[in-house]
KOLBANU-568067 format. One record per residue: residue number from 1; residue in three letters; x, y, z of N, C-alpha, C in turn. Coordinates in steps of 0.02 Angstrom, whole numbers, plus 32768, in hexadecimal, padded with zeros to 4 digits. Example, Ala and Ser with C-alpha at 12.3 -4.5 7.8 and 13.67 -1.06 7.14 Angstrom:
BEGIN
+-----+------+------+------+------+------+------+------+------+------+------+
: seq : type :  n.u :  n.v :  n.w : ca.u : ca.v : ca.w :  c.u :  c.v :  c.w :
+-----+------+------+------+------+------+------+------+------+------+------+
:   1 :  ALA : 8294 : 7EE4 : 8186 : 8267 : 7F1F : 8186 : 8294 : 7F5B : 8186 :
:   2 :  SER : 8282 : 7F90 : 8162 : 82AC : 7FCB : 8165 : 8285 : 8002 : 818A :
+-----+------+------+------+------+------+------+------+------+------+------+
END
This chain:
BEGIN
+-----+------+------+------+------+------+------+------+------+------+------+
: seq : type :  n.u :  n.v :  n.w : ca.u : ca.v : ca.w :  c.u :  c.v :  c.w :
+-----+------+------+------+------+------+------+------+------+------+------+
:   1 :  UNK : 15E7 : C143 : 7731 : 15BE : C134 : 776B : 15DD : C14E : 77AB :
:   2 :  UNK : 1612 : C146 : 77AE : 1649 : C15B : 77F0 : 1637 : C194 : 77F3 :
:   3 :  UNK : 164F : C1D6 : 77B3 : 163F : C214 : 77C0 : 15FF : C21F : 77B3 :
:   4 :  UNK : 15CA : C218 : 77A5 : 1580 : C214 : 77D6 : 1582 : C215 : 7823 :
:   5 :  UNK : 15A1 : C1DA : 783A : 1582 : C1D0 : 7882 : 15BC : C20F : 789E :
:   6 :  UNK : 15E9 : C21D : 7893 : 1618 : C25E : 78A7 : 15F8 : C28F : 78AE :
:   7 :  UNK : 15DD : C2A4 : 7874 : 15AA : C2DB : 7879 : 1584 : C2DF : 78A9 :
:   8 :  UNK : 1558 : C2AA : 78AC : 151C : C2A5 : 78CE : 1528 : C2A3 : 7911 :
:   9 :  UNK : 1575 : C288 : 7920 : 157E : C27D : 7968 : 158D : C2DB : 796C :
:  10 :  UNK : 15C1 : C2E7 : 7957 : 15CC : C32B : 7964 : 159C : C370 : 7955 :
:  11 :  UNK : 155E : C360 : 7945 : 1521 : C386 : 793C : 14EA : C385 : 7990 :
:  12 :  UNK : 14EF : C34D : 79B2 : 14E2 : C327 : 79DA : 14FB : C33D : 7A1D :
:  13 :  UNK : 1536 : C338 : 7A11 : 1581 : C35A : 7A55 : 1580 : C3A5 : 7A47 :
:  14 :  UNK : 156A : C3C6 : 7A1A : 156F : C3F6 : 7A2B : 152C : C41E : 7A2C :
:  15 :  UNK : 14DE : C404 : 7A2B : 14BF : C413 : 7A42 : 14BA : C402 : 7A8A :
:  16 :  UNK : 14C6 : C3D8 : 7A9F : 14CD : C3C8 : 7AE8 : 14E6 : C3F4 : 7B01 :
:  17 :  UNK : 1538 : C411 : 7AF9 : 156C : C438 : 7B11 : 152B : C481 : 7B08 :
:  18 :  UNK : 1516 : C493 : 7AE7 : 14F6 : C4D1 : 7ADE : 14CB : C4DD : 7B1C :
:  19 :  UNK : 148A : C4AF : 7B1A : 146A : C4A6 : 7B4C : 147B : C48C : 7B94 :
:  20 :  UNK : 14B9 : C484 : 7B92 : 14DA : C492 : 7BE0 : 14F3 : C4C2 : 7BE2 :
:  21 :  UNK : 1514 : C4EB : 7BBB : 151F : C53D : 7BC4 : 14F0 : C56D : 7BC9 :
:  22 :  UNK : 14B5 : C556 : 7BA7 : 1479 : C589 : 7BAC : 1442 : C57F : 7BF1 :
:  23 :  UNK : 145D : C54C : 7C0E : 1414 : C529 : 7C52 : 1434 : C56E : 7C6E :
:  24 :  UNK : 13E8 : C585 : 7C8F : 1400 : C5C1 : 7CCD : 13F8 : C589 : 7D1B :
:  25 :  UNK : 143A : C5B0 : 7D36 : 1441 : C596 : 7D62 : 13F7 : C5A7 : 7D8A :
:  26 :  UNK : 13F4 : C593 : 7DC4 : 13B5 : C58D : 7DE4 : 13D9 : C5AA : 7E41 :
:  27 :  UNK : 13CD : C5ED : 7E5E : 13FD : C5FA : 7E9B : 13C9 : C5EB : 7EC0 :
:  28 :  UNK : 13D1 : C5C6 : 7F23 : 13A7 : C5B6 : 7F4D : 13AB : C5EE : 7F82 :
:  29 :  UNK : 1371 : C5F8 : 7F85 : 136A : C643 : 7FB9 : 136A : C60B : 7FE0 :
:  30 :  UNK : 137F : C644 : 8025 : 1388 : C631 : 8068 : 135C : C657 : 8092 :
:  31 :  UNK : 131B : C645 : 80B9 : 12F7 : C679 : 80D7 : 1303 : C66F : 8123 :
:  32 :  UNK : 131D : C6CE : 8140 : 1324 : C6D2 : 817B : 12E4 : C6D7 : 81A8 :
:  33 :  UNK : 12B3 : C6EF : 817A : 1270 : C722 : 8190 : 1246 : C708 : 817C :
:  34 :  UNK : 120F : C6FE : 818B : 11E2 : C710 : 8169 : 118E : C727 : 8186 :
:  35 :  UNK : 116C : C726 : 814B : 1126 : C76D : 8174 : 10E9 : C73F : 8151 :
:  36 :  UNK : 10AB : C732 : 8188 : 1074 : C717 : 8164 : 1052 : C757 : 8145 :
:  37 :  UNK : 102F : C74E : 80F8 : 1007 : C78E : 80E0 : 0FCF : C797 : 8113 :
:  38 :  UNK : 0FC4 : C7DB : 8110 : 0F84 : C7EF : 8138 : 0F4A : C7F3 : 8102 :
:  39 :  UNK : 0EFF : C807 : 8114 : 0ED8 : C821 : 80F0 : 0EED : C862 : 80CE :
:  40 :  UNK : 0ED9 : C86C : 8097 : 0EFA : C8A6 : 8060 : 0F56 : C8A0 : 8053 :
:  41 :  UNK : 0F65 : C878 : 8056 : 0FA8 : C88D : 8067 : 0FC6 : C868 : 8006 :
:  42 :  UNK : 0FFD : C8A7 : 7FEB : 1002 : C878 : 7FA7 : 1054 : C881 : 7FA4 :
:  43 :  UNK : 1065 : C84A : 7F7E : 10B0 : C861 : 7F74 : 10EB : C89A : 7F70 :
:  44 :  UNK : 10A6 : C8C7 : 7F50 : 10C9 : C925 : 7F65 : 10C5 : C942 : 7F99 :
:  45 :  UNK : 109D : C924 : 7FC7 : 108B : C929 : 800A : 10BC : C916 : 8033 :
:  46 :  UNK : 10B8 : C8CD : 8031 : 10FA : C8B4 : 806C : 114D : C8D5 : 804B :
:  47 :  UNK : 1158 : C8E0 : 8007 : 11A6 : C8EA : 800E : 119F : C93C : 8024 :
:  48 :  UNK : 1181 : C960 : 8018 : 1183 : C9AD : 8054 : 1181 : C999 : 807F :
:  49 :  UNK : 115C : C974 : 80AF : 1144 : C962 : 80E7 : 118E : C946 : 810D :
:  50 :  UNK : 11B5 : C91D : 80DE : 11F4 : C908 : 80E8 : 1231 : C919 : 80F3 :
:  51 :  UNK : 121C : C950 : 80B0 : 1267 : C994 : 80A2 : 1293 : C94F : 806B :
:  52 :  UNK : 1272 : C92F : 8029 : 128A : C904 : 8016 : 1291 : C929 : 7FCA :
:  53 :  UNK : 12BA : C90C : 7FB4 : 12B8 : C911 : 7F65 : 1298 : C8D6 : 7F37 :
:  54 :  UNK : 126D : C8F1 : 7EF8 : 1254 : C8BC : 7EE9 : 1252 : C86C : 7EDE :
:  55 :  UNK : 12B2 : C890 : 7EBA : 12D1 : C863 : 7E8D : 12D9 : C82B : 7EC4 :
:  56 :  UNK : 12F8 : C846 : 7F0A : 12F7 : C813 : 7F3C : 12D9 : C7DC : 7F52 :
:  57 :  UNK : 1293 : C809 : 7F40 : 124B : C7F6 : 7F89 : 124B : C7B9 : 7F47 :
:  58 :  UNK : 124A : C7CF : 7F0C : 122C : C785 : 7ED1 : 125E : C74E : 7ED9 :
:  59 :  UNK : 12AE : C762 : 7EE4 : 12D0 : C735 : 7ED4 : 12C1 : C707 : 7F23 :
:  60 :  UNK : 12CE : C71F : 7F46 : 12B6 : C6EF : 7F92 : 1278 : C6D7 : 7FA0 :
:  61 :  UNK : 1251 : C6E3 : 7F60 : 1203 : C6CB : 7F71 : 11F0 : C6A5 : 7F27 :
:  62 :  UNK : 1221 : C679 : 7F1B : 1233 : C674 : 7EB1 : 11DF : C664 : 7EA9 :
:  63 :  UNK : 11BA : C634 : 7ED9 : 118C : C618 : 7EB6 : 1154 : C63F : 7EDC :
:  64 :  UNK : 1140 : C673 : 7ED7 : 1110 : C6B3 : 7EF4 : 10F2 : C6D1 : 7EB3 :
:  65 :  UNK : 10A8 : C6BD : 7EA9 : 1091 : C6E6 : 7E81 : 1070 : C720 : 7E95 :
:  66 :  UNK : 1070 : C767 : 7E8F : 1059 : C799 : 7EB0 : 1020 : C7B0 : 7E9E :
:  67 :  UNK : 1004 : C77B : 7E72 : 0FBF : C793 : 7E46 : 0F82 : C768 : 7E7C :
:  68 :  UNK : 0F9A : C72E : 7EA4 : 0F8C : C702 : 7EC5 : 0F95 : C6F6 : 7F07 :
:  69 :  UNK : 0FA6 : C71C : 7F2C : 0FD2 : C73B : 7F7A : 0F7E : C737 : 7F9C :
:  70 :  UNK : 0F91 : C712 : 7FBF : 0F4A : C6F3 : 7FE5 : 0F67 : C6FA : 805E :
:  71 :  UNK : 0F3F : C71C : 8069 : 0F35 : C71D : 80B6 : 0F56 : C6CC : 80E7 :
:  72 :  UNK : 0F78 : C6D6 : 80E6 : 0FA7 : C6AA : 8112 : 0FF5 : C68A : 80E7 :
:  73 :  UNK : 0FDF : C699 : 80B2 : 1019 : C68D : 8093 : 1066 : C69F : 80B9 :
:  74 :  UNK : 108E : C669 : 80B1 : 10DD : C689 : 80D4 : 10FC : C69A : 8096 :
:  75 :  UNK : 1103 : C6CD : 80A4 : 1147 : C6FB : 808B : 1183 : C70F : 809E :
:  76 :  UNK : 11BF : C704 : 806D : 1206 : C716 : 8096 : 1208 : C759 : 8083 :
:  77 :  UNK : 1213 : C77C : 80C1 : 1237 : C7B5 : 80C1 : 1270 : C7BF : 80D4 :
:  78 :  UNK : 12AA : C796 : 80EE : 12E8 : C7A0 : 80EC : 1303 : C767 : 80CD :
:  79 :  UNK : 132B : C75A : 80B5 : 1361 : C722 : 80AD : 1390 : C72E : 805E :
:  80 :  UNK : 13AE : C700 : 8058 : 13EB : C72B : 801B : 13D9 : C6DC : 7FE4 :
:  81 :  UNK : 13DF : C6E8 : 7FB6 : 13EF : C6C5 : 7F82 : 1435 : C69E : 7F6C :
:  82 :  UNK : 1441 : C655 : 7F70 : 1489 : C63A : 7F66 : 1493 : C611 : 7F2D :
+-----+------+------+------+------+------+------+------+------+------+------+
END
């Protein structure tokens, strides 16, 4: 019975331990800037418009869907990721 619950404990502890090695961390952009959308204006739009790189413009804007970019929307165009 002992080595049962051993097992089970150490099956247990080390799924835990796994899934705290595997969580992705989560980084908080910091916005210096930012731009309300105009009419026509789409995510490939404002980062030229910016002189931005994509990878950027998404990571400082994490929760921006670009399929959904609607006329007044704020958008960051400057700030860094921490």
């Amino acid at each position: 019975m002992a080595k049962s619950n051993t097992i089970s404990f150490a099956i247990i502890f080390s799924s835990l331990l796994v899934m705290l090695l595997v969580a992705e961390t989560v980084a908080d952009p910091i916005c210096s800037s930012v731009h309300g959308v105009q009419v026509d204006e789409t995510c490939t739009l404002i980062i030229q418009k910016f002189n931005l790189d994509e990878r950027h413009f998404l990571d400082i804007n994490p929760n921006i869907n670009c399929n959904l970019i609607f006329v007044g929307q704020w958008v960051c165009v400057d700030g860094k990721v921490v």
